[in-house]
Structures are given as structure tokens and as C-alpha cells.
N, C-alpha and C positions, 0 to 999 in steps of 0.2 A: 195266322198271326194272332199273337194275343193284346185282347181286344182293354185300352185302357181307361176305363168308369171312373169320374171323382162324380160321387153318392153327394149332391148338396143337401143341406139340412133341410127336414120336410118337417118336423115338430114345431112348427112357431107358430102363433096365435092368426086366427084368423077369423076375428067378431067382426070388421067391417067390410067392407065393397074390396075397399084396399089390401085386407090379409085374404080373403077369398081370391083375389086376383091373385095376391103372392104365390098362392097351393098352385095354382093353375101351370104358374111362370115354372116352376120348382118342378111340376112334375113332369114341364117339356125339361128341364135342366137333368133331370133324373136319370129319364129314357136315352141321353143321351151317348153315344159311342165315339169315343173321341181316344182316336189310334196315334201312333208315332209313326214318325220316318226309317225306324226300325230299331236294334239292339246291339248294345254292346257286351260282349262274351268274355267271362273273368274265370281262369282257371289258378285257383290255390289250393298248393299244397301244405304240409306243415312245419315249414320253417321260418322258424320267427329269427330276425337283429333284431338285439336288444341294446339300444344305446344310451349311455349315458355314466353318471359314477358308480363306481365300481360295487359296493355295497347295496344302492338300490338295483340296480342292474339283477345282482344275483339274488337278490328276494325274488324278483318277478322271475326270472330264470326257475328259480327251484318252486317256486307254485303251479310255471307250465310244464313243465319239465316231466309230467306222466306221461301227457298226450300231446306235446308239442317238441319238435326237438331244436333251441335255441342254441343260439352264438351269441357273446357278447363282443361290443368293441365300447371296452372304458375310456373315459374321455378326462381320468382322473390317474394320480399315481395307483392308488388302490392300495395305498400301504394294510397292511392286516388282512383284506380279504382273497380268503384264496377261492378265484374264479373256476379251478381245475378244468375239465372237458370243455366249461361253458365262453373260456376266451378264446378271443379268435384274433382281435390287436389291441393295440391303444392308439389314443388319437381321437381327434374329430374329422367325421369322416364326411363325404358328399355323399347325397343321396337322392335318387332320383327315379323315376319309374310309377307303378302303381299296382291293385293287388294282385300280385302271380305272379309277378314282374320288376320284382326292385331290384337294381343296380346300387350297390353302395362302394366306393373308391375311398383308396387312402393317400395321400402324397407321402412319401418316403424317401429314403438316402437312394434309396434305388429306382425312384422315378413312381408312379403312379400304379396304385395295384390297386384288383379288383377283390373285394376281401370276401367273396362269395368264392373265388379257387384256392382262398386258404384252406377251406373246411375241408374236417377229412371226408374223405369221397369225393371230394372237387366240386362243389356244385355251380348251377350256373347261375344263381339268381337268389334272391328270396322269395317268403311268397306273402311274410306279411312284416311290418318295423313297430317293436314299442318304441317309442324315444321319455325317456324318463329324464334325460336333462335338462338343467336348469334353462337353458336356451334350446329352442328345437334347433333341429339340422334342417328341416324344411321350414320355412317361415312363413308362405303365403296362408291368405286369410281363408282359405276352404282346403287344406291337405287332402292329399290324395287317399281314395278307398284303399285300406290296408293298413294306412298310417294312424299310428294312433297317439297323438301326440297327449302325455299326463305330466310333464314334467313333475311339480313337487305336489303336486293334488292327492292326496289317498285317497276322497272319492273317488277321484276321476280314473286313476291307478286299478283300484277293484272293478270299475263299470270295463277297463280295458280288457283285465284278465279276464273276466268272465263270457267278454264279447268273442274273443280272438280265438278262442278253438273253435267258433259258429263260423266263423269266417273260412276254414277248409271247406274247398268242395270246386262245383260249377255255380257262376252267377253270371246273371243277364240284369241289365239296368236299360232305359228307353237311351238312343241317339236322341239327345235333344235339340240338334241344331241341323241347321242345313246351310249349304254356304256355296256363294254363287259368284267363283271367280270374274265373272265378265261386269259386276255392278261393282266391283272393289274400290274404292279411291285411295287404298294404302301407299302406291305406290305404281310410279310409267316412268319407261325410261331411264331409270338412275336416278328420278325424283323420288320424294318423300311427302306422303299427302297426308289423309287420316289416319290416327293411331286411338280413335275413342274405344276401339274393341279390348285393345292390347290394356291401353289404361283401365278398362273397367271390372276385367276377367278379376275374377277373385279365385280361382283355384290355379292361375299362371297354364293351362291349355293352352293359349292363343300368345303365335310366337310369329315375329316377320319374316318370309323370305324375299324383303326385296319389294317388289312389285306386287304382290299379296302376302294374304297370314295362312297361318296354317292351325287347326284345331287339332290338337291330340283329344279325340273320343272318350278315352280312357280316363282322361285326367277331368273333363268336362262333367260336372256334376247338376247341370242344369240350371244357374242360377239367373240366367237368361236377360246382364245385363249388358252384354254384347250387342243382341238384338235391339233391345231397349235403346241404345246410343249410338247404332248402326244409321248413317243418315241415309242407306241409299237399301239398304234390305239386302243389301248380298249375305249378311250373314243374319240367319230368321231365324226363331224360334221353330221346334217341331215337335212339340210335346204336351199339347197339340198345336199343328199350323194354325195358323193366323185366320185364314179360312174355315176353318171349321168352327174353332170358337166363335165366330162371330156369326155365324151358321146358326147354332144354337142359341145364341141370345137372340140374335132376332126375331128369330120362332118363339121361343120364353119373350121378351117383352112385349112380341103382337099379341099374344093370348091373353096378359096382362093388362095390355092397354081396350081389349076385349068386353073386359067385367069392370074397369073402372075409373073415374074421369079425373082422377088426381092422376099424375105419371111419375113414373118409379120412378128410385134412387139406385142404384146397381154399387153392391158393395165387395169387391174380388177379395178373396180372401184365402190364402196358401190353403192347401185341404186339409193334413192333418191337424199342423196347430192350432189350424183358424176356426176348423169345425169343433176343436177340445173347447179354443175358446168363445164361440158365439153362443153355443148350447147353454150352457147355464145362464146366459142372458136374454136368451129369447123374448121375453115376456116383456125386456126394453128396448129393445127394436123398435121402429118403427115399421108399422105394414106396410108403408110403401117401399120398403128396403129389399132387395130382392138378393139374398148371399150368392153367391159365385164361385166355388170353389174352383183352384187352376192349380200346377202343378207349385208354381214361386211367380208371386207377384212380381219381382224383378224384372219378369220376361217382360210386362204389358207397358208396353212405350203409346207415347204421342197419336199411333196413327190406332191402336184400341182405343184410349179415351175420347177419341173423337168421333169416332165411326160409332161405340154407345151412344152418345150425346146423339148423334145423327139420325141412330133410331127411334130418338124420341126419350130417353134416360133425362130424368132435368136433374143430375147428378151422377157423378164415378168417385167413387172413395174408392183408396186403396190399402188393405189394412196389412202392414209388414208386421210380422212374427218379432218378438220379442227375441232378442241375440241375432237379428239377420245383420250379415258381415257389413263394415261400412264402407267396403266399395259400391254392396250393393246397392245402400240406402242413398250412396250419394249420387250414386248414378240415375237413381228416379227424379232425388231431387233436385240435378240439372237441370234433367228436363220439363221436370213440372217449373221451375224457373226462367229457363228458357220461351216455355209456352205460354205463360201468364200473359204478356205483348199479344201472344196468337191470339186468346183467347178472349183479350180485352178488344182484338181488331176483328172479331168475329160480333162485337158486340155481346159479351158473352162475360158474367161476372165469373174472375176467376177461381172466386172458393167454389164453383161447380166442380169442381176437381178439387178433391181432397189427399193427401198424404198420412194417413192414420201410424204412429209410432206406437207399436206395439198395445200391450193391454190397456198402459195408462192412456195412449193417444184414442184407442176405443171408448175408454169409457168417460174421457173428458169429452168427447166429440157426443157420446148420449145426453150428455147432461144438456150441449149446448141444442144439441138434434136438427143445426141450421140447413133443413131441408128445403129447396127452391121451387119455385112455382113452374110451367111449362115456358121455356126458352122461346117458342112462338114459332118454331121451326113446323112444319110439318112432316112427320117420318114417312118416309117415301121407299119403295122397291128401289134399289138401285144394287149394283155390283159392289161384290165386295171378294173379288176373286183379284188375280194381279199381284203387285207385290207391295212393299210399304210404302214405298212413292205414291205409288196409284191409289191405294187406299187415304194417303192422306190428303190426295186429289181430290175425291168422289167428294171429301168429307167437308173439305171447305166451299167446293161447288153445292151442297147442300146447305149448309150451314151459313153461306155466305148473303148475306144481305146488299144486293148490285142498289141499291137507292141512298146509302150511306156518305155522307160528305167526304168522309176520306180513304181511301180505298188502298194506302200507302204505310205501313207505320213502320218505322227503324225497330229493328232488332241486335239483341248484343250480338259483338264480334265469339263465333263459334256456334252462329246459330246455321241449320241447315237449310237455307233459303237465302234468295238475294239473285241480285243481279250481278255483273261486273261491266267497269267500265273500262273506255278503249278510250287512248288517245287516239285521235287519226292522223294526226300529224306523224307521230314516230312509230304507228302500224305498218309493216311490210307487207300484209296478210301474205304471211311467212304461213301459216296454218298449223305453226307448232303446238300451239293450245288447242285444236281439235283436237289432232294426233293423241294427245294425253288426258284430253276430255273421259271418262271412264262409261259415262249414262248418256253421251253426245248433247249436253246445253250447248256447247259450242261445237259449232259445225262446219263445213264449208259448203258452198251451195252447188256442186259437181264444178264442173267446166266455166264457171263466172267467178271472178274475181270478187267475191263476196264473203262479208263473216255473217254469220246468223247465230243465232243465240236463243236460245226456250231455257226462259228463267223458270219455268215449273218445275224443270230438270236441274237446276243449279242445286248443286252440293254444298258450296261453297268450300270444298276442299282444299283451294291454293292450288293445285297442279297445273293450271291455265294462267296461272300469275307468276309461275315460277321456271314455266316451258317458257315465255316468254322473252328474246331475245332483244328486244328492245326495253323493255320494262317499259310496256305499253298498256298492260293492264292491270288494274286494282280492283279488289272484291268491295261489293258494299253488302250486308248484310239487312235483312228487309223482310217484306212480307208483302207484295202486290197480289191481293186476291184476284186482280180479275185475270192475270198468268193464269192462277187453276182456275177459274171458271171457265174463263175459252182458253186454254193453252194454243202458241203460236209462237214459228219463230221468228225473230224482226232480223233486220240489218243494222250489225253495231259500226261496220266498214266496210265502202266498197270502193272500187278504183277499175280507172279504165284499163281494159284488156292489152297487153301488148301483144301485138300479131307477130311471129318470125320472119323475117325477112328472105326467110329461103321457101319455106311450103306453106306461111301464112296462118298456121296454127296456133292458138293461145297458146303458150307456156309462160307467162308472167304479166306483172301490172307495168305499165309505164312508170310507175314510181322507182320498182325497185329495178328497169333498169335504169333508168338515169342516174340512181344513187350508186352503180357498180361500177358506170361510166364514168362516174364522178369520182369514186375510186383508185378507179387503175388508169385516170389519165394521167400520163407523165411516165408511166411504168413502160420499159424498156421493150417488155413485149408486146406492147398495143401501140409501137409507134405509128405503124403504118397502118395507113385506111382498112386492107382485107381483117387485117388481125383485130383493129376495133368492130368491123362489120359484123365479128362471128360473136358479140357478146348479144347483137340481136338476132340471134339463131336460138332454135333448138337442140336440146342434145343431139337427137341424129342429122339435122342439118349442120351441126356443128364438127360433129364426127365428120359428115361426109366433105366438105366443103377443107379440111383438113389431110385428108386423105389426096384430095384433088391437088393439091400444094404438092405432094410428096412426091405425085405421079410428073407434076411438072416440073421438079426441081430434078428429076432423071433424066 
């Protein structure tokens, strides 16, 4: 497999205790081999759509038109220009797919045609799309590999033409994700739980079927805020896992922390832009800033900036690229919104986490250089294997100070934590809400008449509030650190056992029978004493005991 290196910057100053520790950190960051989950496999050939009005259409047509063989589909009358060879319809068309692989449709008086079996020779697909229309056909914020949206730009028109004959051939891009149907909260049952993936996807990859999502590979371009607003880690970053990077930094900040008695700052920073743009400022760094190259800072949610800190970092800045999409940016700063509470109930000032906007937010954040003193934590061995749950476990059981007056603090509604509460008065412990529990916070305790509940686990997804047939329970959103410091589950309802009256077995609480009884008395078929008897049976005592009716009624 091939093996994938982001090179972090090694040319920065190193006159004090603190740039000499930085080389150290840098060149465990160096050695490092930091693989994927594996690869996605793109085969194009040389057919280009070219959509849009008819005149710009066939400028680009007749520039590719040596070594490309295009189709037009104008989306204009086209009075005066004759398209000859190069039209194929008119219309606005749909488009969908990715590079090797485009599908483009047209609706017609004849129903819906795929305008890839118009071409002569029939073909079955495209293999790349200009769209030069004033309005793209595809609209999401990261378009698929192939698609090269220029609408009215002439730069951006020449950077197209000149790109898209590179683009024949074979191509391999990393799988950046990994996804773990059994942690999903999207959906159980015909419910509707979490959709932070679906909202956050900037290329439209991630689509619902129902009870989970589903990633198209292809369309998936790594911008890794899915993970990032994933509460539960079914869907993870893997370019590289979560484990690995933090494999390496730990290694890099113990070396660090080694040679000198200030403690770093950790600053992630995308690889290519971020290494164009840190280099020529090196010299303004600070040395205890230790750069971090990753694939898209997008990926790095909640349970990295914490597990840093954990290591001993008394700072995470995160520097986004200049033009990153704003799904992406606004998906960080959810959660860095979100966590501010966390982090203030960690005791923990929240500018330790920093959000850097592009060049200007770099280098207004140099001027300010609000670097923090050590958090007072001790960095410690601990695991860091598991999934984002677990990680964000370890990290508040570390970071968490048990001598603190309040151990409790409300979080906004759509935070990933909390408890929920149970009426018990209109509980059946029906057991609906486990049933559709995703990561088991609610559970039943086997063979007792019991609800149990591990708030460590809580989602706070809704699907336990919404299985619920009584509307007996309501989320509250929160933050109890001592759940992750000792995780455990408690008793939110229990009731006494109803034994059957035929074999003496649990099958239900004394509540919900007396509330059945309480139902169907008066009803015609429970007039008589046997017929009420059997509502305190079991299924098979109830089967049998019915049966024995039939044999006597012969």
C-alpha cells in the first residue's frame, strides 16, 4: 500500500530551549507514516459535456476539440452559433455522477433521456463536465472530481481547459472515511434521529437510507466535517485514523516536553496551503508553536482538541485555508461553540482552542500571540485507541478536576451529552427506548423489570424520546463529568415483576398489567373470569390455556 507522509515544516527558528524542543517535536512529526483505509479508483476517458450557452460552449468545444472529443447541451437558443458535430440537445440538463462516470439527463416531450445515448456511437456515460453556465447544474459547495464548474470567469475557463486533458487516464485518491453502521443514530425503526452528517457534507456524498446514511467514495473528497459533527464516531475520519494521529503527536509533544519547561502550543494546519502559508512566516511563530500538518483541518472535531490538551498542549489552534467551503467552517465552529461550556466545566479558559480564519486570522492571532501558561493537568499514558466516544471519555477523565464545586453544567440544546429524564408515573418500561437506543445509554437490565441508563453513552439524539409511547421521556442536555470519570449505569424506572399465573414466569410489571385490565374491562371478551385470567398469563401460557378451551368446548 502506498504509504501516506505530510512532511511538517522543519526550517523554523530554533535559538531558545523552546525552538530546539520544536526540531525535536518536528522531526518525530517527520518520520511519521500515516496510511489510509484504503483507495478510491477513477477511470477517464476523453469525453467531455460541455454545458452551458451556446457560443461559450463552442469556444471551449473548439480549443479541446484536438485531443478531447466533446458534446454540447446549450442551455440557450443559440441563435447565430452553429454548434455542428459539437451539439448533442438543448435544455438544462441534470447531472450527476463523478470523473469516469457522469450521468447527464434531459426531461423531454418524450419522457426523460439520457443524453450520453444520443452521441454518435451511443455512449454510455461521460468521463469529465465543463459547465460554463451562468448557473451551475451541480450546486453543492465542493463539485465532484471531473466537474469543473467556470461559469462566466475567463480565468477560471483557461485554468479549466488546460486542466481537463490531465484528467484522462487512471486515478487513485485516499477513502477518507470509515463508517460504522452499529454507532449510527440517523435513524431505528421508522424513526428519525441525527442528520449532522448529511447537513454538514459539503460535496452531497452522504445521503439517508432510512435507518442509516450512505457515503458515495467517489463523490467524498475528504473535507472531514462529517466526522467532525459525528456524535457518536460511526462515521470517522481515515486519512489518517484518529489513532494514528494522535499516536504521533504524543510521541512529538513527549520529546518536546523533554528539552523544555514551557509547553507547547499545537497549531493543525491543511498541508499544502498551510505549509505555502506558514513558511514565509516562520521567523513569527512563536517556538513554542509546534505546526501539524493533516490532510483538512475540517476532520479534527472535539474528541482531537481534547485528547491534545490531554497531552499536555496548553493550546490547539486550528488554521483553515483561505476559501475553505462554509459548510466546513461552520461545522468547526459549532463545535468549538458548543464546547466552550465543556471547556469552561473542565475549568479550562476557552480561547485554549483557537479557530484561525485563514491568512488574515493567522496573522492577526501573531500579533495578538495569546499563548497560555500549563493548564495544571499532568500528561499521563493513557489510551487513545477506541472510537470518539471513548476518546472523549479518556479525555475529560484526564482533564477533569473531581474537587471542583460544580461537577454539573447545562449545555445548549443539540449538544452531544446529557441525560434524559423518565416520568415514572406514565413509564410502562415498555423497553421501546432501548430497542432504538443506537450505543445502548438506555438499556434494560435482562430479566428485571428495570430501565438503566449510562449518560456517558447518551447521544442525545431524540430516538428514545420519540420510541417512546407514552411521552414519558425528555432530553436534557449537560455535561456531568463524573458519568466519564466513573462511567455507570443507574436506575431511571423500576417496577415490580408480574409473575404469570400459569408457569410463574416474569413476563411483565404489575403496572402495565393492571393498566390492560383497566382497559379491556367491560369489553365483551373478558367477561368472564377464565378470559380475564389469561391477561395474567404468558404468551405460551396464554396460547396453551386457550387451546385447552377448544379441546373442551368438543
Amino acid at each position: 500500500m502506498l504509504e501516506i507522509t505530510h512532511p511538517p515544516l522543519t526550517e523554523l527558528p530554533a535559538v531558545e530551549a523552546n525552538g530546539r524542543a520544536r526540531a525535536a517535536a518536528l522531526a518525530v512529526l517527520s518520520e511519521a507514516n500515516l496510511g489510509t483505509a484504503g483507495f478510491v479508483d477513477y477511470q477517464a476517458g476523453s469525453a467531455v459535456l460541455i454545458v452551458g450557452p451556446a457560443e461559450r460552449a463552442l469556444g471551449a468545444a473548439r480549443v479541446l476539440g484536438d485531443s478531447m472529443r466533446c458534446l454540447i447541451v446549450a442551455d440557450d437558443p443559440g441563435q447565430g452559433a452553429d454548434l455542428g458535430q459539437y451539439l448533442l440537445a438543448r435544455g438544462r440538463p441534470m447531472i450527476t455522477g463523478h470523473l469516469g462516470a457522469f450521468v447527464a439527463t434531459l426531461d423531454t416531450d418524450k419522457g426523460e433521456v439520457n443524453l450520453a445515448s444520443l452521441a454518435q456511437g451511443k455512449l454510455t456515460h461521460f468521463d469529465l463536465v465543463l459547465d460554463v453556465s451562468d448557473e451551475p447544474v451541480i450546486e453543492v459547495e465542493k463539485p465532484p472530481i471531473g466537474y469543473q464548474r467556470v461559469g462566466q470567469d475567463p480565468q477560471a475557463l483557461g485554468e479549466a481547459l488546460a486542466l481537463l486533458p490531465e484528467m484522462v487516464g487512471d486515478f487513485q485518491k485516499p477513502r477518507f472515511f470509515a463508517y460504522n453502521e452499529n454507532l449510527c443514530a440517523h435513524g431505528a425503526r421508522g424513526l428519525s434521529g441525527c442528520t449532522r452528517c448529511l447537513d454538514a457534507c459539503a460535496t452531497g456524498a452522504i445521503r439517508s437510507l432510512g435507518e442509516m446514511i450512505e457515503v458515495d467514495p467517489y463523490l467524498c473528497q475528504g473535507c472531514g466535517s462529517c466526522a467532525t459533527t459525528c456524535p457518536s464516531g460511526a462515521i470517522a475520519y481515515a486519512y489518517p485514523e484518529a489513532r494514528d494521529l494522535l499516536g504521533v503527536l504524543r510521541r512529538a509533544l513527549k520529546s518536546y516536553s523533554a528539552m523544555a519547561s514551557q509547553p507547547p502550543a499545537v497549531l493543525f494546519h491543511d498541508d499544502d496551503w498551510g505549509a505555502g502559508t506558514l513558511a514565509p512566516l516562520g521567523a513569527e511563530l512563536p517556538e513554542r508553536v509546534i505546526p501539524v500538518p493533516v490532510e483538512d483541518t475540517g476532520s479534527l472535531g472535539p474528541d482531537i482538541w481534547l485528547m491534545t490538551l490531554a497531552f499536555g498542549a496548553s493550546d490547539v489552534l486550528i488554521l483553515q485555508p483561505d476559501g475553505a467551503e462554509p459548510s466546513v467552517v461552520e461545522a468547526s465552529a459549532t463545535q468549538r461553540a458548543l464546547f466552550t461550556p465543556v471547556l469552561e466545566a473542565l475549568q479550562m479558559e476557552p480561547a485554549r482552542f483557537a479557530l484561525l480564519d485563514g491568512t488574515e486570522g493567522l496573522k492577526e492571532w501573531l500579533v495578538k500571540t495569546p499563548l497560555h501558561d500549563s493548564h495544571g493537568r499532568q500528561a499521563r499514558q493513557f489510551s487513545i485507541g477506541g472510537g470518539k466516544r471513548e476518546r472523549l471519555q479518556v479525555a475529560f477523565a484526564e482533564l477533569y478536576r473531581p474537587n471542583r464545586d460544580v461537577a454539573t453544567t447545562p449545555l445548549p440544546p443539540g449538544a452531544p451529552f446529557g441525560q434524559i429524564q423518565v416520568d415514572r408515573d406514565a413509564c410502562t418500561l415498555c423497553m421501546s427506548c432501548a430497542a432504538v437506543c443506537p450505543v445502548e445509554a438506555v438499556a434494560s437490565a435482562g430479566g428485571e423489570p428495570q430501565l438503566l441508563f449510562d449518560e456517558s453513552r447518551c447521544l442525545q439524539c431524540g430516538l428514545c424520546e420519540q420510541a417512546c409511547p407514552e411521552d414519558a421521556i425528555a432530553l436534557e442536555a449537560r455535561l456531568h463529568l463524573p458519568a466519564f470519570a466513573r462511567p455507570e449505569a443507574r436506575v431511571l424506572n423500576e417496577e415490580k415483576p408480574f409473575h404469570c399465573v400459569g408457569c410463574g414466569k416474569v413476563f411483565a410489571t404489575e403496572k402495565i398489567i393492571n393498566r390492560v385490565a383497566d382497559q379491556l374491562s367491560g369489553h365483551w371478551m373478558f367477561e368472564d373470569e377464565r378470559a380475564r385470567r389469561r391477561l395474567e398469563m404468558c404468551e405460551d401460557c396464554r396460547v396453551k390455556d386457550l387451546f385447552d378451551d377448544e379441546q373442551m368446548a368438543r
